[in-house]
N, C-alpha and C positions, 0 to 999 in steps of 0.2 A: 801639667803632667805630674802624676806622682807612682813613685815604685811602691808596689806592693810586695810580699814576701810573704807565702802562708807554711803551716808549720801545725804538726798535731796529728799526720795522718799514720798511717799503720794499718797492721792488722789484727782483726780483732772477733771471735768469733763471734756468730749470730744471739743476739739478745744482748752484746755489750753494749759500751758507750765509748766515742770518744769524742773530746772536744777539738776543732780547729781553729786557730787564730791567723791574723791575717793582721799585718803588720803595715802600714803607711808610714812614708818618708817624711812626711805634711799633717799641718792638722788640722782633720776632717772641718771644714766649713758647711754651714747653715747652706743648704738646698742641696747639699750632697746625696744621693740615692746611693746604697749603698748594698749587695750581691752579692751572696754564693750560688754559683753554677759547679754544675757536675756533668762530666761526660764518658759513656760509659763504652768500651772498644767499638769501631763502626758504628755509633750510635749518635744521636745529634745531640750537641750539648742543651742542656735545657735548667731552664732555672728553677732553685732549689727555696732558695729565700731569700726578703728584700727588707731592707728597714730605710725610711726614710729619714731624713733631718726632724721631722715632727715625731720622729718613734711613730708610726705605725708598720706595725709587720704583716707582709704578706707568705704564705707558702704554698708549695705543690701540695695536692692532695694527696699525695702517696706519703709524706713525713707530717704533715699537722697530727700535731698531737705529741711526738717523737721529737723534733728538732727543734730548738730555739737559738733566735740569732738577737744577737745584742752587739752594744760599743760601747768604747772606756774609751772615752775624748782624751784623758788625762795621760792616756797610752800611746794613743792612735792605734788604738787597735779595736776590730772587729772579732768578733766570736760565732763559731757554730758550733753549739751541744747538739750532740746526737746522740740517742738513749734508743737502747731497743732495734737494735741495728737489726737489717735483714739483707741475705744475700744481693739480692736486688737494688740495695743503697753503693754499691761496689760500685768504684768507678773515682777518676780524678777531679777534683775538687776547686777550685780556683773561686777568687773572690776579683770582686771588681767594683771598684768606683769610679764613676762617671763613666769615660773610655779607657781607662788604665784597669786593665790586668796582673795579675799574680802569674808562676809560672806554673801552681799546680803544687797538691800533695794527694798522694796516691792513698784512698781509701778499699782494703780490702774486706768482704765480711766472710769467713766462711759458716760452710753450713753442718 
């Protein structure tokens, strides 16, 4: 089990950027799959982007292009850039490794 804790969220209007980190108590080991999920009011959470232990990233097609997720082992921390923000990307944010969650930062974009 490890605590997560993310951080970086706000508001910010349409065409910004902001970055979120996501912070682990542990650090990150070899086969860890590693996840920012977003869910946005009454809406089903659905994932956003994924890195695995070999660095390969996967994303939604609605942010490829726009968001890049990375990690800094030396931190334990996880990172989401998101550039070019659109209303649409609104919504709370959570990062997840393996079955451990984060409790969420609240991204708003307005228009």
């Amino acid at each position: 089990q490890v605590r997560l804790v993310e951080s970086g969220g706000g508001l910010v209007q349409a065409g910004g950027s902001l970055r979120l980190s996501c912070e682990a108590s542990r650090s990150i080991f070899s086969g860890d799959v590693m996840d920012w999920y977003r869910q946005a009011p009454g809406k089903q959470r659905e994932l956003v982007a994924s890195i695995s232990s070999g660095g390969i990233t996967n994303y939604a097609d609605s942010v490829k292009g726009r968001f890049t997720i990375s990690t800094d082992n030396a931190k334990n921390t996880m990172d989401l850039q998101m550039n070019s923000l659109k209303p649409e990307d609104t919504g709370v944010y959570y990062c997840k490794i393996r079955f451990s969650w984060g409790q969420g930062t609240q991204v708003t974009v307005s228009s």
